[in-house]
C-alpha angles and dihedrals in degrees: 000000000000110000146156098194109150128250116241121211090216135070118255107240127205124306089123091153091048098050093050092041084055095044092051092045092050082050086061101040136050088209120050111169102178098205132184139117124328106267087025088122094259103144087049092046085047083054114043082045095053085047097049092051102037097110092070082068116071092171091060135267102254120201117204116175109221096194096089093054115103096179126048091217084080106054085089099048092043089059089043086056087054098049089046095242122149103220087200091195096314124116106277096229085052092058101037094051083058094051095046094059115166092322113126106248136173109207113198119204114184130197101014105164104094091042093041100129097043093042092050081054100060096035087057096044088050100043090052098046098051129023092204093074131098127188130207118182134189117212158142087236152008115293089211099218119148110266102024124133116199134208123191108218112230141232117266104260118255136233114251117235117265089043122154122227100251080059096070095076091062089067128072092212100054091039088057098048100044087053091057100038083058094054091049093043117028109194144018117343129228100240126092102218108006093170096104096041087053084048090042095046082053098052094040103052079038087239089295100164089210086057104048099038085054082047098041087050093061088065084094094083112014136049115243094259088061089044089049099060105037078067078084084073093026093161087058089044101044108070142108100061116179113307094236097055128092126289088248104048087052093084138020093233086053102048092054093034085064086058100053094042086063097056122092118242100265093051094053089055084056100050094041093052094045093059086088090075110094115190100013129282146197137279103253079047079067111042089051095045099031096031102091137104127343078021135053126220090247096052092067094066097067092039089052089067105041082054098053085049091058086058090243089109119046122211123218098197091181096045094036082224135125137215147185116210106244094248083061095041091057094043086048087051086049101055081031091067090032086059097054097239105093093108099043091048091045087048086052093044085054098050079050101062092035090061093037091050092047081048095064090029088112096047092045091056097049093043095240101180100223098047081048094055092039092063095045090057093061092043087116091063091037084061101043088052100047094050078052094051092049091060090077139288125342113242094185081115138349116282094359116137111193113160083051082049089054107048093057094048090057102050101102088045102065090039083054099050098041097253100117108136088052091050097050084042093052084045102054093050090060097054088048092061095043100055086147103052125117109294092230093057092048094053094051092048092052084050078051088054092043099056086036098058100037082061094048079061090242089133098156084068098049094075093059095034084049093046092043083057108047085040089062102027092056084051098062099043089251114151100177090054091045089051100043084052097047087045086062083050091062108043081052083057094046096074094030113039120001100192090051094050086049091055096051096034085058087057101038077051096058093044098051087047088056096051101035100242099149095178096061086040104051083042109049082041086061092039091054093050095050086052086074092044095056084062094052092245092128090160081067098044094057101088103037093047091045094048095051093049092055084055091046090053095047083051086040089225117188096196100045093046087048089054090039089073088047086063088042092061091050080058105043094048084047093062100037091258092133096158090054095039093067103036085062088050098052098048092043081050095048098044083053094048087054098051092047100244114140098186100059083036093056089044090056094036086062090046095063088048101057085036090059097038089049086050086052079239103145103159086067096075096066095056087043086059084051097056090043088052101064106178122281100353115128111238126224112242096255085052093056093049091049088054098041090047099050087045087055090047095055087062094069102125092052090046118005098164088058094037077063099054092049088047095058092039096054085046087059096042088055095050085066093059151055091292111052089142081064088046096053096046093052084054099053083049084047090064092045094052081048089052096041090058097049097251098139095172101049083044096061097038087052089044093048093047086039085056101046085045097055094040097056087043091050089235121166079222085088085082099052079046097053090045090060086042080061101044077049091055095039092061093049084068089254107129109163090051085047090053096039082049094045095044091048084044089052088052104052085038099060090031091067097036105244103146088174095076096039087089093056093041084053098040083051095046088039090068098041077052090060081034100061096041099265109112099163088068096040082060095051094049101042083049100047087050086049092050090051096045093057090045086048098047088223122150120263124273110288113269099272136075099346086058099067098023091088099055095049086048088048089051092050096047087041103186086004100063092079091060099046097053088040084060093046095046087054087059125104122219089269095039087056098046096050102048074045084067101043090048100065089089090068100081139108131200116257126237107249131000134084077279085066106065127094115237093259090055086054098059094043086056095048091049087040098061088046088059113255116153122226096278100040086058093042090059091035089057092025090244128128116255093250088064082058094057095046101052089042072064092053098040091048093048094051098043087038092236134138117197143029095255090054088048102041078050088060097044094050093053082048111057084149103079119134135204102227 
């Protein structure tokens, strides 16, 4: 076929879809103008199309380049010197109409833009006068001729971060980039993983062609992390383009500045002063940052247009938002300071956000998802205002204080998101460039930094931030400040030390009631019951999570509630309710997760968890990492160690020693967070999986840590913890410490109301029962845990003592046995405990063993190991000497000893003997 397409010196890289969408458009029109930003590849797009199409014309695809033309007179007789026609005086569409005939011809005009209404002209001339025409033009924007469909020519696709190497052949950009680096470089480069800054080169020149091909060229003499961070200066750095090409596409800055000199003045206003935006925006965003003098706010909306048609502003219809590539965005900034205006448009962008943010104050602090994601949307902008606002005092109007505005408008937003500790940082450069502002706004912005902060996880700062803001706010007669401070406070107090946090969250609740603040006193009511929860009291949690529920539901607040079923599954697991429990877990997870908040996640997250392990339901956990993992959303270190840990622990029939290791790590991981109740518990599960595998000795120093752990945090789990003290003892031989241990664990246990633990207490007072010679009450017992158990639907005793506890019993009752586990198992969890402690009576001392001595063998023992001779002890205990004597027989004969130095040895491996 006859043609005239140029040559190009350069491979065509990628854009195969774009190049087969453009082709079958051009089958379906007799006008295709491929439009987009100048450098955006749409001369070789124009190309490869008009090449891929070319046997549909017999009479040829002809190709006439528009950019040298000054005057628009001459587009005609340009595409009459390409056909050959001599024009001899007449009008050139005239001529070539006639010359086209009815052969089938593609006519390309490329670079239209400066040429747009001449060139409109003869298109529609042409396309009128001979239906054997088609027309492809290349330009910045529409030629608006009847008839024309336009395609904007996108962008080459990026690479995502985190990309390996063998993925940057799947994207046109990279592709692109990595041909060319190779032309401008043969041979190894210097560098030892250039995979992110090729990621990094493709985000940053927004996968312009023009742009990475000028990138990819320096090279030459500098390495791509260079490269990487002159972008910072892209219009320095991308420059000496080929020397054929045209003046424009030989730098970046060229290339754009084309474009704006063919905007009118008003246009140019418009462009400059929409470079603020950072991310993209809205209409009405425009007209209130761009729509001051010489402009009004209604004029932008036309030019708006009229910009988005020159391919300089991009529109998002399915969004409603607009956008400026970031190459258009830095030369915009540029012309923005040259102009004089960038502080008074950065002053009015801020004003912007500030209202926008208060707008959306209410939705923010009830979690409402799509305020939530609203904001978010806009979190490019939120950033751009507040480092303005950090430079120093607003003077958008007198005494209004914006940034500090700001900042308290946006608390609950970057707690919510995840974003926490950014959030507390930008906020605290704001109060540092606003010393002088009113002391009641201050201090609840510090309140702002504080909560902030505590769910950033920077605990060690929320102290200070909490203190800075009651101390100003009390200052300045504020309530709502002091109580949103002391509420900080509080939640400080929550993980540290829960009577404490009970104490200031009383008082942060009768502030906020004063003063009306609903938010600070549902919360800090909740707070204060969980703190309650996180000591496993969960009797004394009932009314004060309830309550606040009840005031979550009336605010509809999406957080609170979320958190309230956190509460619900404490609860629920408290009671033995483990099918409840997670299913509360889940959906308060899951809530979180879809609000976007990873501290109350990873809380429920870790309640499903216990609540699995607790169930012996191992293949849940699994499932648990998944749900934690949603796709393509970067994980916190702790996060990622939660994950990696459960999924270590599911794989504890492969492995069960190092299920146990990940199992006390992530215990201890836990205990740093938001969830050390969760931690403690996985550490009381932590002794009984030692103990199931035989490791005695694992077992005692992890109940003994477990122990410690659960005393200096006040927990109730001191009681679980005494009870495997006691199976510990019990298999030392030693069944009256066991018993005293068992009996104090029951208490504590039912005091605090965790019937989940009442089977194991029994199971554990059942066998010093046996122990101590009375098996009618080891049968009741055993038989009462086993009743609770089924009515429970918990898993069977672990595989040790309480196993075999009921068949020696059996074996002692004989035909009785039946009766006395059948009376156990009738019994409910307070009936049980109540026959546990009547039956203690019932016990004998056992032959041998440290069980075995009186107290006054005891205390001979104890003075003999440190050394006291017969009469020392005698006038120590008020005894003679040849009582001593007498008692030093008994004890060697029940601990099967036979000296003072074998005795002083096992004192000394026992300090924890005990005068009953």
């Amino acid at each position: 076929m006859p043609s005239n397409l140029p040559n190009s010196p350069s491979s065509f890289v990628g854009r195969a879809g774009d190049i087969t969408e453009a082709g079958g458009l051009l089958t379906g029109t007799r006008l295709l103008t491929l439009t987009g930003a100048g450098g955006c590849g749409k001369t070789r797009l124009g190309g490869q199309v008009a090449a891929g199409t070319a046997s549909r014309f017999p009479a040829g695809v002809w190709w006439v380049e528009l950019a040298a033309l000054t005057e628009g007179a001459l587009v005609g007789d340009a595409l009459a010197r390409v056909l050959e026609i001599p024009l001899e005086g007449r009008p050139a569409a005239e001529v070539i109409v006639e010359h086209v005939a009815e052969g089938e011809m593609l006519v390309v005009l490329d670079n239209c833009e400066h040429l747009v209404d001449s060139t409109a002209a003869l298109v529609d001339e042409l396309l009128r006068g001979t239906g054997a025409l088609r027309v492809l033009a290349t330009s910045r924007q529409p030629l608006g001729v009847d008839g024309e469909t336009t395609w904007r020519v996108p962008s080459m696709a990026a690479p995502p971060e985190g990309c390996d190497p063998d993925g940057l052949a799947e994207f046109d950009a990279s592709r692109l980039f990595v041909e060319r680096l190779g032309r401008a470089r043969p041979g190894p480069s210097g560098d030892t993983d250039e995979t992110a800054s090729v990621v990094q080169v493709c985000h940053r020149l927004d996968g312009i062609p023009l742009a990475l091909e000028l990138a990819a060229a320096r090279a030459r003499t500098m390495s791509l992390a260079r490269i990487v961070t002159e972008l910072d200066d892209r219009f320095g750095l991308l420059i000496g383009g080929p020397r054929g090409a045209l003046a424009r596409h030989r730098t970046l800055h060229a290339s754009v500045q084309w474009s704006y000199d063919l905007l009118a003045d008003a246009e140019r206003i418009v462009l400059r002063r929409l470079a603020t935006f950072v991310g993209g925006f809205r209409m009405e965003a425009a007209q209130q940052v761009a729509g001051f003098a010489p402009l009004s706010s209604d004029a932008v909306l036309d030019l708006l247009g009229g910009l988005v048609d020159r391919s300089l502003v991009q529109f998002d219809a399915a969004r409603d938002r607009y956008r400026l590539l970031e190459t258009i965005r830095d030369y915009g900034r540029e012309q923005l300071a040259a102009a004089g205006e960038a502080d008074d448009v950065a002053e009015r962008h801020l004003s912007w956000v500030c209202a926008f943010a208060e707008s959306h104050d209410e939705g923010m602090t009830r979690a409402d998802l799509d305020v939530l994601d609203a904001v978010e949307e806009e979190l490019p902008n939120l950033r751009v205002a507040l480092d303005h606002a950090a430079r120093g005092p607003v003077a958008t109007a007198p005494g209004e204080q914006t940034g500090l505005r700001l900042v308290v408008a946006l608390t609950f937003f970057w707690a919510q998101r995840g974003l926490g500790l950014e959030g507390a940082d930008r906020a605290v450069r704001v109060l540092a460039a606003h010393p002088a502002a009113p002391g009641a706004l201050r201090g609840r912005a510090w309140a702002a930094v504080a909560y902030d902060r505590f769910y950033g996880a920077d605990f060690a700062a929320v102290t200070t931030d909490a203190d800075h803001g009651l101390a100003e706010a009390t200052a300045a007669g504020d309530l709502r400040g002091q109580a949103r401070s002391l509420h900080a406070h509080g939640a400080l107090a929550f993980m540290l030390d829960p009577p404490h946090c009970r104490t200031v969250m009383a008082r942060a609740i009768e502030l906020a009631r004063s003063c009306g603040d609903h938010w600070c006193e549902t919360d800090a009511l909740q707070i204060l019951g969980f703190s309650h929860l996180i000591q496993h009291r969960t009797l004394l949690a009932l009314d004060p999570v309830m309550d606040s529920a009840a005031m979550a539901e009336a605010q509809d607040n999406a957080f609170q509630l979320a958190c309230h079923q956190l509460g619900l599954a404490c609860i629920a697991a408290a009671a033995g309710r483990l099918g409840e429990a997670a299913t509360a877990a889940r959906r308060g997870a899951d809530e979180a997760q879809r609000i976007g908040d990873p501290a109350i996640e990873l809380w429920g997250r870790a309640g499903q968890v216990t609540t699995a392990l607790a169930r012996r339901r191992y293949t849940d956990l699994d499932s648990i990492a998944g749900q934690t993992t949603p796709p393509h959303t970067p994980l916190s270190p702790v996060v990622t160690a939660f994950v990696a840990g459960i999924r270590r622990i599911a794989r504890h029939e492969r492995d069960p020693i190092g299920a146990l290791d990940a199992l006390e790590e992530l215990s201890e991981l836990l205990r740093g967070t938001f969830v050390p109740n969760e931690g403690l518990r996985l550490a009381v599960i932590g002794v009984a999986g030692a103990l199931a595998l035989g490791d005695q000795q694992r077992a005692a120093a992890a109940a003994e840590a477990a122990f410690e752990a659960s005393t200096t945090f006040g927990s109730a789990l001191v009681g679980p913890c005494r009870v495997l003290l006691a199976r510990l003892e019990r298999g030392r031989g030693e069944p009256l410490t066991a018993d005293r241990l068992a009996h104090d664990g029951l208490a504590e246990i039912h005091d605090a109301g965790l019937i989940i633990d009442l089977p194991d207490a029994l199971e554990a007072l059942g066998g010093t029962a046996l122990d101590l010679g009375a098996a009618p009450a080891a049968a009741r017992l055993l038989g009462a845990a086993d009743g609770l158990r089924e009515s429970l639907d918990l898993p069977g005793p672990y595989p040790t003592e309480a196993v075999t506890d009921r068949p020696e019993v059996h074996d002692r009752l004989g035909e009785e046995f039946a009766a006395r586990w059948e009376e156990g198992r009738r019994m409910d969890a307070d009936a049980a405990v109540a026959y546990a402690r009547r039956s203690r009576g019932e016990r004998r001392r056992p032959a041998s063993g440290w069980g075995a001595l009186t107290p006054t063998e005891l205390d001979v023992a104890r003075l003999a190991a440190r050394g006291l001779t017969n009469p020392d002890i005698g006038r120590e205990l008020f005894i003679s000497r040849g009582t001593v004597k007498t008692h030093l027989e008994h004890i060697y004969a029940k601990l099967e000893l036979h000296n003072r130095a074998e005795l002083a040895t096992t004192v000394a491996r026992r300090p924890d003997i005990q005068i009953e």
